[in-house]
PDB file of N, CA, C and O in Angstrom, chain B, residues numbered from 101:
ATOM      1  N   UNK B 101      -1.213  -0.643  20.776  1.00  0.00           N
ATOM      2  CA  UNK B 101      -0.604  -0.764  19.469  1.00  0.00           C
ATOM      3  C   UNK B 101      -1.399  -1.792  18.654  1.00  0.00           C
ATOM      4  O   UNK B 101      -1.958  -2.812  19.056  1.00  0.00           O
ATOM      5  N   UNK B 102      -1.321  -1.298  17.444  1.00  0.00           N
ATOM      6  CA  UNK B 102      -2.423  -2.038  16.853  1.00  0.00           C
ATOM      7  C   UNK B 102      -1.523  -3.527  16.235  1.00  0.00           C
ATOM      8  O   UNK B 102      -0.322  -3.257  16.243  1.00  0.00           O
ATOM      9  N   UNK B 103      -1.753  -4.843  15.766  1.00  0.00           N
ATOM     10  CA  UNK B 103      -1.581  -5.624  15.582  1.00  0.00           C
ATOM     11  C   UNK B 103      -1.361  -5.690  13.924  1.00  0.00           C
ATOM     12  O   UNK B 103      -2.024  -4.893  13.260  1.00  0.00           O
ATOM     13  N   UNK B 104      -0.462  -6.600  13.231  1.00  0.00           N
ATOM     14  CA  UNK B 104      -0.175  -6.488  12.032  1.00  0.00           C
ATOM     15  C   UNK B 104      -1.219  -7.028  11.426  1.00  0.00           C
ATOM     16  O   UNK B 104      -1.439  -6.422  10.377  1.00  0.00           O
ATOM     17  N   UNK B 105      -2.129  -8.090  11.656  1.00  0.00           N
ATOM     18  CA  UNK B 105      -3.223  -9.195  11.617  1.00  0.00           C
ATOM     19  C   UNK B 105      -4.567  -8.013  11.474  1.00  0.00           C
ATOM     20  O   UNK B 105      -5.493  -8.213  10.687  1.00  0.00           O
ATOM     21  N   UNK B 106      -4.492  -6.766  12.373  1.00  0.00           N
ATOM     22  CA  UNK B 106      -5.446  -6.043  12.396  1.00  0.00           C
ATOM     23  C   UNK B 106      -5.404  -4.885  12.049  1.00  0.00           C
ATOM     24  O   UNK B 106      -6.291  -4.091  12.363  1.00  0.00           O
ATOM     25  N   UNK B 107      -4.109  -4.477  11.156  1.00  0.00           N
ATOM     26  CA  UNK B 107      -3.853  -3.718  10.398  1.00  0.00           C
ATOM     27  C   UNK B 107      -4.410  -4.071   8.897  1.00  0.00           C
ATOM     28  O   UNK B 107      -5.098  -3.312   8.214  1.00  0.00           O
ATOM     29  N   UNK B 108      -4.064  -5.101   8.609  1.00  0.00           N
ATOM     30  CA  UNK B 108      -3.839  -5.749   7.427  1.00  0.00           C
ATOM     31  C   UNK B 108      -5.681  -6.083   7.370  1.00  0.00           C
ATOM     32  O   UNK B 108      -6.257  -6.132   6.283  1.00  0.00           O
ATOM     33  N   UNK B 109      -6.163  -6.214   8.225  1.00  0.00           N
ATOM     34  CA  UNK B 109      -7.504  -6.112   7.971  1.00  0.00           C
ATOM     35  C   UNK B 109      -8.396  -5.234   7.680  1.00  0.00           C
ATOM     36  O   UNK B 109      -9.212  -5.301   6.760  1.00  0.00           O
ATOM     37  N   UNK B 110      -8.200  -3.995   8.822  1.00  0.00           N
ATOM     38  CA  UNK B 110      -8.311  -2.760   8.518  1.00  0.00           C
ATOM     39  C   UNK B 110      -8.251  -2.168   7.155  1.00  0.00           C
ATOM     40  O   UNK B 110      -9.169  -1.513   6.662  1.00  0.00           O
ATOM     41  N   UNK B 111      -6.729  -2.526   6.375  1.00  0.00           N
ATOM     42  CA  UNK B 111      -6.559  -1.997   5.041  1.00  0.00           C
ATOM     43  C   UNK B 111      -7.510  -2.363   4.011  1.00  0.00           C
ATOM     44  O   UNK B 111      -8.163  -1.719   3.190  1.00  0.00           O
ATOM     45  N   UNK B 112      -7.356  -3.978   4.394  1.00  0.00           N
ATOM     46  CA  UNK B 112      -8.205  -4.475   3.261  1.00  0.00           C
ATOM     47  C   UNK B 112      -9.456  -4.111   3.190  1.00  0.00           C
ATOM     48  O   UNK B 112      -9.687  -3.872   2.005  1.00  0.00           O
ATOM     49  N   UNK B 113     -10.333  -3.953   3.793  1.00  0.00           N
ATOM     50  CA  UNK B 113     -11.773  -3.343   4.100  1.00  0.00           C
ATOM     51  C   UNK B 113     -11.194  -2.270   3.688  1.00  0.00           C
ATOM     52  O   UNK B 113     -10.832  -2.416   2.520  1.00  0.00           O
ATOM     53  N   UNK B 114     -10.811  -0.747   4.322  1.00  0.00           N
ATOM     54  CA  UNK B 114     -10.742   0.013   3.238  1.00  0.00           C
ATOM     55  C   UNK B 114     -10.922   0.143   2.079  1.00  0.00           C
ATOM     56  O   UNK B 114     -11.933   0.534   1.497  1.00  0.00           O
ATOM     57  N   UNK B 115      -9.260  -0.405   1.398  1.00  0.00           N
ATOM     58  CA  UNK B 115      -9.148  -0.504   0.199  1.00  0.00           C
ATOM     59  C   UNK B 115     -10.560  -1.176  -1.176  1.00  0.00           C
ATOM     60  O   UNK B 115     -10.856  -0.688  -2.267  1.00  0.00           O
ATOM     61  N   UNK B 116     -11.200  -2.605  -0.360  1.00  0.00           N
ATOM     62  CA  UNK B 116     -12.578  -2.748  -1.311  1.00  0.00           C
ATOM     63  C   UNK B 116     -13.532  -1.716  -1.194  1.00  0.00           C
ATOM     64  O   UNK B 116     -14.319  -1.505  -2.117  1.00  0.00           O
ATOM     65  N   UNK B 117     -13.549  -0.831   0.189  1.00  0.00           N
ATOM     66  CA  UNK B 117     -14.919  -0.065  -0.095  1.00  0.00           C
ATOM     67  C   UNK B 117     -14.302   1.079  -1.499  1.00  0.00           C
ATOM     68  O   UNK B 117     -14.901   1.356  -2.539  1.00  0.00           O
ATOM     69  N   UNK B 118     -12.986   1.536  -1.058  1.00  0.00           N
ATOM     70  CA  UNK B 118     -12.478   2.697  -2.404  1.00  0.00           C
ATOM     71  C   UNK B 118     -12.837   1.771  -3.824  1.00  0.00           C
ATOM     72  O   UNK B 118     -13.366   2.265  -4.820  1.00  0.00           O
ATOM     73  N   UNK B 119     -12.533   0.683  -3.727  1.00  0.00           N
ATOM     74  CA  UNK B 119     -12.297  -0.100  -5.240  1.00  0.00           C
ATOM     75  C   UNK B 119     -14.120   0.033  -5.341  1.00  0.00           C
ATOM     76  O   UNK B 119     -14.457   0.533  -6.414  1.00  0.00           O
ATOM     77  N   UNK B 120     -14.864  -0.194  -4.759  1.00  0.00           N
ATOM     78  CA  UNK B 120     -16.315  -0.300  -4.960  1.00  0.00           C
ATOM     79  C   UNK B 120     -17.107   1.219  -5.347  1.00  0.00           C
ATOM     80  O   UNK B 120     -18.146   1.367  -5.991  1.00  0.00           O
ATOM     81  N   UNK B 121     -16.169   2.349  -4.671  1.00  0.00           N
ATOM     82  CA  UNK B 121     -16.760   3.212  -4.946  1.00  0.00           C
ATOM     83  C   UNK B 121     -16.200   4.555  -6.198  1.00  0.00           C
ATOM     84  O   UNK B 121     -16.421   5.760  -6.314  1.00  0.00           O
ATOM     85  N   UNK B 122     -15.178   3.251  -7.165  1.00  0.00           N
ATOM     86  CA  UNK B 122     -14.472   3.883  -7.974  1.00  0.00           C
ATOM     87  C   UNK B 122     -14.575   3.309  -9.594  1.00  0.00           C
ATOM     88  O   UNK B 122     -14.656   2.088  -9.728  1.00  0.00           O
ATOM     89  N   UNK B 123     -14.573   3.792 -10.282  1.00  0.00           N
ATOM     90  CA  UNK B 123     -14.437   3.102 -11.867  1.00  0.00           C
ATOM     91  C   UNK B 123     -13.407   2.508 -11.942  1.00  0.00           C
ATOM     92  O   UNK B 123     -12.431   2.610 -11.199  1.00  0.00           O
ATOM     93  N   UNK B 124     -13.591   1.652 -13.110  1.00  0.00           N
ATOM     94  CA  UNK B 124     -12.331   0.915 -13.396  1.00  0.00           C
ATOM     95  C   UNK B 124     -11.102   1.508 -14.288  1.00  0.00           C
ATOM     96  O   UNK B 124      -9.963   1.100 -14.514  1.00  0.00           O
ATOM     97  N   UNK B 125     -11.977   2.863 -14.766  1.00  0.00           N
ATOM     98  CA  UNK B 125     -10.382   3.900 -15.069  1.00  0.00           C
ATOM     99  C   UNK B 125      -9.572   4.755 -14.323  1.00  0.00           C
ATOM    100  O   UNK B 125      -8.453   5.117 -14.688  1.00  0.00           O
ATOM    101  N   UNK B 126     -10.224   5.147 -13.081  1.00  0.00           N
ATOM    102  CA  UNK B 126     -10.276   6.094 -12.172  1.00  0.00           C
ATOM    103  C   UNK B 126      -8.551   5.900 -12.010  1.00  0.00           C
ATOM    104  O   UNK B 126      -7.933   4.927 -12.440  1.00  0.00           O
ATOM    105  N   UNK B 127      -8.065   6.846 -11.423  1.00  0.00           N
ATOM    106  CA  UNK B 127      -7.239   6.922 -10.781  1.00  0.00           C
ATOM    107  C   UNK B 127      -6.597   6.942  -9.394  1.00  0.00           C
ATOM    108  O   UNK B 127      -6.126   8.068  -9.233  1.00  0.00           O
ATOM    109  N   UNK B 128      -6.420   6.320  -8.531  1.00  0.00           N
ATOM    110  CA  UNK B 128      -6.654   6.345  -6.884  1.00  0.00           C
ATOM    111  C   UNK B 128      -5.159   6.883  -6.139  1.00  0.00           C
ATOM    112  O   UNK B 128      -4.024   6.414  -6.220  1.00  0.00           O
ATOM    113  N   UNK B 129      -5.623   7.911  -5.490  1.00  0.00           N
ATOM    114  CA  UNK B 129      -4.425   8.070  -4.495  1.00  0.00           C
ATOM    115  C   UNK B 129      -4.802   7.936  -3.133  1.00  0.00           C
ATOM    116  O   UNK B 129      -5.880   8.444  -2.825  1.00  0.00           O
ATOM    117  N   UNK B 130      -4.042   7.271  -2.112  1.00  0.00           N
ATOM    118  CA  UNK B 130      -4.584   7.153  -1.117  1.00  0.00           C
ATOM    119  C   UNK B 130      -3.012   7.317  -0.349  1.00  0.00           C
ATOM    120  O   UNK B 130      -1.922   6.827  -0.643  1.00  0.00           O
ATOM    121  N   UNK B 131      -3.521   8.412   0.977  1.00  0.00           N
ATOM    122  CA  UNK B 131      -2.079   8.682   1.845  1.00  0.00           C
ATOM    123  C   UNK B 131      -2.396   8.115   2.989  1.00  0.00           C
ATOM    124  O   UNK B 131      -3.515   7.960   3.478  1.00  0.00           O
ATOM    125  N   UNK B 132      -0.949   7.689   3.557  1.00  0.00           N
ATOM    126  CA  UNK B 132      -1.016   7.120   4.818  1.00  0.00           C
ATOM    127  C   UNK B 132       0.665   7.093   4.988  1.00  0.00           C
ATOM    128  O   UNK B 132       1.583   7.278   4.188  1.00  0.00           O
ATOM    129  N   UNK B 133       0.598   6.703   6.737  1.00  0.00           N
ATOM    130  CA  UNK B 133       2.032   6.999   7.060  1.00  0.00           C
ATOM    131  C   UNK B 133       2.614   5.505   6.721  1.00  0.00           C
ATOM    132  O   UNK B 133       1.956   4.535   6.342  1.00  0.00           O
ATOM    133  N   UNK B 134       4.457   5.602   7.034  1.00  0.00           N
ATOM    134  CA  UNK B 134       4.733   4.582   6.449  1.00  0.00           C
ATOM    135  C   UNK B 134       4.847   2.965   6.723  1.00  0.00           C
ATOM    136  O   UNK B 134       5.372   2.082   6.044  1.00  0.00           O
ATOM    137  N   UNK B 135       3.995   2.907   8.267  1.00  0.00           N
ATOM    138  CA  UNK B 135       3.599   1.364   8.915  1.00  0.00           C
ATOM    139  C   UNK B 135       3.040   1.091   7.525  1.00  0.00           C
ATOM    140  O   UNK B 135       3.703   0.624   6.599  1.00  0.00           O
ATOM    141  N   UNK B 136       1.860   1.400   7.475  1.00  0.00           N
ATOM    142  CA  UNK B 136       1.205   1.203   6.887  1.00  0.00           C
ATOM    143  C   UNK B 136       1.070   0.887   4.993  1.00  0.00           C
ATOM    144  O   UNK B 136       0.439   0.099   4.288  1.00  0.00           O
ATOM    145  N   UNK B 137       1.946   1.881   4.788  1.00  0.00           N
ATOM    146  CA  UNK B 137       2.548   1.571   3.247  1.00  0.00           C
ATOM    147  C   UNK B 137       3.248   0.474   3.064  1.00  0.00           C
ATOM    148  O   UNK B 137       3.042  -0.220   2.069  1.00  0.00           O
ATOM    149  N   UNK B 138       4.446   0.053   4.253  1.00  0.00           N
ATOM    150  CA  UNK B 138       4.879  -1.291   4.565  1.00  0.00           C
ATOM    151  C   UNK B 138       4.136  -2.619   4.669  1.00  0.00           C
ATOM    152  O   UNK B 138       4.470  -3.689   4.160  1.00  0.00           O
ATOM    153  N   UNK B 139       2.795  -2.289   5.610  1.00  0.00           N
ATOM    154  CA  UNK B 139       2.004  -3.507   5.853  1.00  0.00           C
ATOM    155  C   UNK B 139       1.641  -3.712   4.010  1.00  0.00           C
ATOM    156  O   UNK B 139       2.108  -4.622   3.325  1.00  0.00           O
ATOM    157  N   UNK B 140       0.849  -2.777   3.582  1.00  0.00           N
ATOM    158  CA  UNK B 140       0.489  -2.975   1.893  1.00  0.00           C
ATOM    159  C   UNK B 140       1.222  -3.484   1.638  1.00  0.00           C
ATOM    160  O   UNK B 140       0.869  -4.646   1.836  1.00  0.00           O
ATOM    161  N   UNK B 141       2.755  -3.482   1.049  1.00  0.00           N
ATOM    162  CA  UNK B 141       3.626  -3.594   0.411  1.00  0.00           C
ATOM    163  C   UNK B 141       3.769  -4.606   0.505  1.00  0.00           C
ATOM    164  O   UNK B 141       3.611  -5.352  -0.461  1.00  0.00           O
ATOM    165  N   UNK B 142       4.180  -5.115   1.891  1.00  0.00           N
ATOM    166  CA  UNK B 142       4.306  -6.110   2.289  1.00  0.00           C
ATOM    167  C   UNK B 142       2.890  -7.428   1.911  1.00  0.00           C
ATOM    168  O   UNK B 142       3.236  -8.353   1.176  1.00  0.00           O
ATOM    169  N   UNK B 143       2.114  -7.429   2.182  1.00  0.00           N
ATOM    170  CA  UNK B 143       0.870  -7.769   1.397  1.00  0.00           C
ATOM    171  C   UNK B 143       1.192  -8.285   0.075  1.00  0.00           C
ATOM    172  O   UNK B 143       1.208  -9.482  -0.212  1.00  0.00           O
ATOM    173  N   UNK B 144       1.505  -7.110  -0.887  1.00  0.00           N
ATOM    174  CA  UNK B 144       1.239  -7.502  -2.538  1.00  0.00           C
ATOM    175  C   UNK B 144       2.470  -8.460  -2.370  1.00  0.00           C
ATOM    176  O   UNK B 144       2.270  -9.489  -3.016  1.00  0.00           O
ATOM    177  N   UNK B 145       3.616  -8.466  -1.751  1.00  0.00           N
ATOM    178  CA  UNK B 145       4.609  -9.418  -1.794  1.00  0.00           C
ATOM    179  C   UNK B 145       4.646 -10.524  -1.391  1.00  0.00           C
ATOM    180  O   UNK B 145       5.625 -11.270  -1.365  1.00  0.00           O
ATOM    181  N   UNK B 146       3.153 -10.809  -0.897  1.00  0.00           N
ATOM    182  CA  UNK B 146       3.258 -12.400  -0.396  1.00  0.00           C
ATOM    183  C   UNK B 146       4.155 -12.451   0.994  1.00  0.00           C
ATOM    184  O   UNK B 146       4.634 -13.547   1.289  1.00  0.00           O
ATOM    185  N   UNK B 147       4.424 -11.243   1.924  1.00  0.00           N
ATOM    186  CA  UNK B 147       4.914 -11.557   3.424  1.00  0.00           C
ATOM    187  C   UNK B 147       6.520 -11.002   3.229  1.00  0.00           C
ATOM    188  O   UNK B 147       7.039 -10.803   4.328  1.00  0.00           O
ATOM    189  N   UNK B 148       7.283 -10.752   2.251  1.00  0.00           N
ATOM    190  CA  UNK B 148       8.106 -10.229   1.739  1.00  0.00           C
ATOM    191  C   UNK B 148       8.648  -9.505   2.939  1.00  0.00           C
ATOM    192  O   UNK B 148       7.630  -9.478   3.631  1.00  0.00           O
ATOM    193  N   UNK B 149       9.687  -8.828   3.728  1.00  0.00           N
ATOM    194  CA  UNK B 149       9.823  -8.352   4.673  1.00  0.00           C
ATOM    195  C   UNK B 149      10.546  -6.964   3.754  1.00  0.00           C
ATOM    196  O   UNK B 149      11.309  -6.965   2.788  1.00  0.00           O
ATOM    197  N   UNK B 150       9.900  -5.797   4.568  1.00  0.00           N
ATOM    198  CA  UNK B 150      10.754  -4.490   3.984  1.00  0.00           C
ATOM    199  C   UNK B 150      11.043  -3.860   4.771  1.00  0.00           C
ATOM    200  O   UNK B 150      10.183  -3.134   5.270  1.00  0.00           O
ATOM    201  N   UNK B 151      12.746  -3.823   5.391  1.00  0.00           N
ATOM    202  CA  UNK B 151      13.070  -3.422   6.551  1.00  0.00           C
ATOM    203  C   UNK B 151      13.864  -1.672   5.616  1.00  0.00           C
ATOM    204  O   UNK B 151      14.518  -1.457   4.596  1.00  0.00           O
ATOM    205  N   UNK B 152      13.353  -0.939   6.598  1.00  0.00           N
ATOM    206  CA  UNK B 152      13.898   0.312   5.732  1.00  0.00           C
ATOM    207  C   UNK B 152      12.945   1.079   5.328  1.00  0.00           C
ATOM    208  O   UNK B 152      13.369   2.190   5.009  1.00  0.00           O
ATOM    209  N   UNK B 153      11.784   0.941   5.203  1.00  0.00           N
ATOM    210  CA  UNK B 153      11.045   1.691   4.176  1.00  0.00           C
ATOM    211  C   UNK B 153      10.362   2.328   5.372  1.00  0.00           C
ATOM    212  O   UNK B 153       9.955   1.722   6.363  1.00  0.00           O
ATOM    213  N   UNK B 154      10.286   3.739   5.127  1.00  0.00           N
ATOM    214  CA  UNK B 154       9.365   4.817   5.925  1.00  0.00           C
ATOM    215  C   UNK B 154       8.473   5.537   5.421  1.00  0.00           C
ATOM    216  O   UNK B 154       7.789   5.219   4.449  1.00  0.00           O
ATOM    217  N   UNK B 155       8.399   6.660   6.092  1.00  0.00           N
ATOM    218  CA  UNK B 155       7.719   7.960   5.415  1.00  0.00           C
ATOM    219  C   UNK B 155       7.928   8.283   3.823  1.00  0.00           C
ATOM    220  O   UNK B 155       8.940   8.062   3.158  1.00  0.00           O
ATOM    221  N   UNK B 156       6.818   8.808   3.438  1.00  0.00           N
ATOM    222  CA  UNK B 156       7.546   9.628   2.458  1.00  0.00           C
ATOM    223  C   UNK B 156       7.743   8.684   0.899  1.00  0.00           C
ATOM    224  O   UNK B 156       8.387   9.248   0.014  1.00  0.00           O
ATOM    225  N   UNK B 157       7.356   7.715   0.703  1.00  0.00           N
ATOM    226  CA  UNK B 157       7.601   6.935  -0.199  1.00  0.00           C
ATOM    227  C   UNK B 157       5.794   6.499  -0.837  1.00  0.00           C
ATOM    228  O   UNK B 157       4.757   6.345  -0.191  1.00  0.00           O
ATOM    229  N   UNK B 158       6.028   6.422  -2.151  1.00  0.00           N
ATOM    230  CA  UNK B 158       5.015   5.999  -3.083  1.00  0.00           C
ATOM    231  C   UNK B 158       5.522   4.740  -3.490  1.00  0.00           C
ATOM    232  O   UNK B 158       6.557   4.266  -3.959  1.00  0.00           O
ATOM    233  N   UNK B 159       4.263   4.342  -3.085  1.00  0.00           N
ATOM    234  CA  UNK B 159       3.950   2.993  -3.773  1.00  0.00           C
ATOM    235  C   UNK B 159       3.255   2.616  -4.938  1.00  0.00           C
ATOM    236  O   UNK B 159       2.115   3.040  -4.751  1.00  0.00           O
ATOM    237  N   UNK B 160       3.284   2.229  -5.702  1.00  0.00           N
ATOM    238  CA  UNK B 160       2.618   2.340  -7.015  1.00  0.00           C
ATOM    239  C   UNK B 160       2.361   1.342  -7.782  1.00  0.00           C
ATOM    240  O   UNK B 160       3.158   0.781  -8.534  1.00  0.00           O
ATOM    241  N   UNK B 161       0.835   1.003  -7.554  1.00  0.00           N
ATOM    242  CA  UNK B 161       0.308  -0.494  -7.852  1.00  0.00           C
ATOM    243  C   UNK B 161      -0.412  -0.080  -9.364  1.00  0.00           C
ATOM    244  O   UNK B 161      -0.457   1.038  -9.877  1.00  0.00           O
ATOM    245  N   UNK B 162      -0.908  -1.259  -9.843  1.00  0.00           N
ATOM    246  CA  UNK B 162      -2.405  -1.390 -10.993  1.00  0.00           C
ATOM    247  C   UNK B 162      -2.682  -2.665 -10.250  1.00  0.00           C
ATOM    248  O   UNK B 162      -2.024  -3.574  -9.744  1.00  0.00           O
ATOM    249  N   UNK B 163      -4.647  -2.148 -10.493  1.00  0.00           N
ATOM    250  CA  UNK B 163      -5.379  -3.393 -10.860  1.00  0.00           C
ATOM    251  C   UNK B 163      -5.609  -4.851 -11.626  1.00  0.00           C
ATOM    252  O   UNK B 163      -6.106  -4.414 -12.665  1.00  0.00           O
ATOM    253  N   UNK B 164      -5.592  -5.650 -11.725  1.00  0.00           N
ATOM    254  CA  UNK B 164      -5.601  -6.238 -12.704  1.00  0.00           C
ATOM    255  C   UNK B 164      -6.522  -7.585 -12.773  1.00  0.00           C
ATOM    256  O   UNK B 164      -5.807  -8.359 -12.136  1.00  0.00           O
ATOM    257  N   UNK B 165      -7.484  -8.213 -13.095  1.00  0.00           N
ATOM    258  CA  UNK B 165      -8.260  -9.318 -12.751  1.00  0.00           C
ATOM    259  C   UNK B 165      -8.839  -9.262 -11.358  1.00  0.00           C
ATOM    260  O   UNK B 165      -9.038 -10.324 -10.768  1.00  0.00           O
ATOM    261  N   UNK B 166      -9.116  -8.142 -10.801  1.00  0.00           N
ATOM    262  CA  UNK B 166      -9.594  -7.815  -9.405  1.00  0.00           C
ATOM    263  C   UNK B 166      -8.455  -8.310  -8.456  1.00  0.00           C
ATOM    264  O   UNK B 166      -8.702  -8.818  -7.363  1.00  0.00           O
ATOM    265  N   UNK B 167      -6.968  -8.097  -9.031  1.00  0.00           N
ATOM    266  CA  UNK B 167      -6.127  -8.421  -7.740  1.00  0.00           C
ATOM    267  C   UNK B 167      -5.016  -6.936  -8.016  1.00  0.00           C
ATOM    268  O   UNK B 167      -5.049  -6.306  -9.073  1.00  0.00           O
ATOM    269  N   UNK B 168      -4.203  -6.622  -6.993  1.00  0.00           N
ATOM    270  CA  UNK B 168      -3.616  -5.244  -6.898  1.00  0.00           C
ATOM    271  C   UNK B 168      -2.160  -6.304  -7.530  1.00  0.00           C
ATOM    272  O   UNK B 168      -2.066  -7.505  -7.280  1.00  0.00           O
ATOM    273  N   UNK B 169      -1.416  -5.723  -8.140  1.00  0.00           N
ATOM    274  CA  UNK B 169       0.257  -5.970  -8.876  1.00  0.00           C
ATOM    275  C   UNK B 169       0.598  -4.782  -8.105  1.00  0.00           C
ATOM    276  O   UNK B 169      -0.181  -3.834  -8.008  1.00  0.00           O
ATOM    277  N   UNK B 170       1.986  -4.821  -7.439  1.00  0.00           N
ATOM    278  CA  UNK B 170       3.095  -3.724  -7.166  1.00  0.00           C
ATOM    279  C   UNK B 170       3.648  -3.387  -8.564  1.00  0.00           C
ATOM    280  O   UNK B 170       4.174  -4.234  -9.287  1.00  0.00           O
ATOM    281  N   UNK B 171       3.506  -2.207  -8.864  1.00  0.00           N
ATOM    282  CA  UNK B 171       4.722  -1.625 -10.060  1.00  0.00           C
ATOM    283  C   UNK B 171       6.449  -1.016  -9.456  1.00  0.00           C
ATOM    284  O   UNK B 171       7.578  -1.198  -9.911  1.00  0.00           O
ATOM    285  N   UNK B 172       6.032  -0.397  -8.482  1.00  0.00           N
ATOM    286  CA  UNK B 172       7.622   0.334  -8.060  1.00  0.00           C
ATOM    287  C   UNK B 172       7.497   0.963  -6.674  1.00  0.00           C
ATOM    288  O   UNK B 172       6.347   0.805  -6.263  1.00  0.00           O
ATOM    289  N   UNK B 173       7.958   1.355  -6.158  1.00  0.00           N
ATOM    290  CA  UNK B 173       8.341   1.800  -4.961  1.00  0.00           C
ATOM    291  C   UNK B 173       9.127   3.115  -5.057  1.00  0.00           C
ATOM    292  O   UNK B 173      10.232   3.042  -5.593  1.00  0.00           O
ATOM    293  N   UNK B 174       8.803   4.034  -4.712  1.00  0.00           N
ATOM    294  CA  UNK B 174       9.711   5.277  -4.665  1.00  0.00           C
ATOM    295  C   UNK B 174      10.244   5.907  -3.456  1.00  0.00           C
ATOM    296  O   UNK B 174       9.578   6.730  -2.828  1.00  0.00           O
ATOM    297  N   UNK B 175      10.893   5.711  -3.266  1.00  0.00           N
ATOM    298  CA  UNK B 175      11.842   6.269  -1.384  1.00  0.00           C
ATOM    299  C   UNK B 175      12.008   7.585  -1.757  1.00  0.00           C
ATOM    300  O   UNK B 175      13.109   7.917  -2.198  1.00  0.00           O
ATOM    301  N   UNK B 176      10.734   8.755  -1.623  1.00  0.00           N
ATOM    302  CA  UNK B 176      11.750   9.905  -2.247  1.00  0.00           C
ATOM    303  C   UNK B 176      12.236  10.404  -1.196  1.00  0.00           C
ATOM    304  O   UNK B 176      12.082  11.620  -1.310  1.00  0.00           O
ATOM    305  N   UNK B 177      12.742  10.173  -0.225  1.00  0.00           N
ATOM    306  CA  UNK B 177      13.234  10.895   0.802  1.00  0.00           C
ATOM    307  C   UNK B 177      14.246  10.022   1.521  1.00  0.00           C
ATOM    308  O   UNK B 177      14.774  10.180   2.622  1.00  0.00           O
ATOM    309  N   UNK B 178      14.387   9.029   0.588  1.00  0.00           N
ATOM    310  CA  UNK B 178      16.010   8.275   0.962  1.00  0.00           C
ATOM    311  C   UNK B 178      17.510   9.342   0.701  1.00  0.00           C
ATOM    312  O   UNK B 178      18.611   8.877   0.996  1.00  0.00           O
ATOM    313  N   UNK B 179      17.442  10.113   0.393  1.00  0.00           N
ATOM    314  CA  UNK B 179      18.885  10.861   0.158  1.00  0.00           C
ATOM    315  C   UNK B 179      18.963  11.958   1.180  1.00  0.00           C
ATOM    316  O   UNK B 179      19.972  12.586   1.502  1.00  0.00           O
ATOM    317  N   UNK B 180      17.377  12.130   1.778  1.00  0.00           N
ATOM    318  CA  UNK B 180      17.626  13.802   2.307  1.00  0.00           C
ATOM    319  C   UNK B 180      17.778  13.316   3.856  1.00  0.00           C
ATOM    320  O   UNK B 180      17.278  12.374   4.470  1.00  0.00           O
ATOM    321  N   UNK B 181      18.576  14.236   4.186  1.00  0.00           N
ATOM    322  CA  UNK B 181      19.388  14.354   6.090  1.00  0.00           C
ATOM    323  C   UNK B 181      18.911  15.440   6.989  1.00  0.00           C
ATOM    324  O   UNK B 181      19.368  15.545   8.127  1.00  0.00           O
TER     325      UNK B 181
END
């Protein structure tokens, strides 16, 4: 199992090579399951804990001064059983 320390590293490397290989109007979608949308999330929040959040949910940042802002969070699959 991979480690949160080496998740969170993992992402970040990602995420600069996309930011390096993208304009600054571009639009970016990037999928992944929902550890991982959590570890992000968790990230832009400064350690913020998000107990609940799974699959299936958009996250939805902007750029701004070369740092990522959270805009909203969408659970779209909080209602369905």
């Amino acid at each position: 199992m991979e480690t949160y320390d080496s998740m969170l590293k993992r992402m970040n490397s990602a995420l600069k090579t996309i930011f390096e290989e993208t304009k600054d109007d571009d639009t970016i979608l990037v999928s992944s399951h929902g550890n991982f949308l959590a570890v992000f999330t968790r990230s832009l929040l400064g350690g913020e804990d998000l107990k609940g959040m799974g699959n299936c949910c958009v996250v939805e940042v902007k750029e701004e001064n070369k740092r990522l802002q959270l805009i909203n969070i969408y659970e779209l699959a909080a209602n369905v059983k």
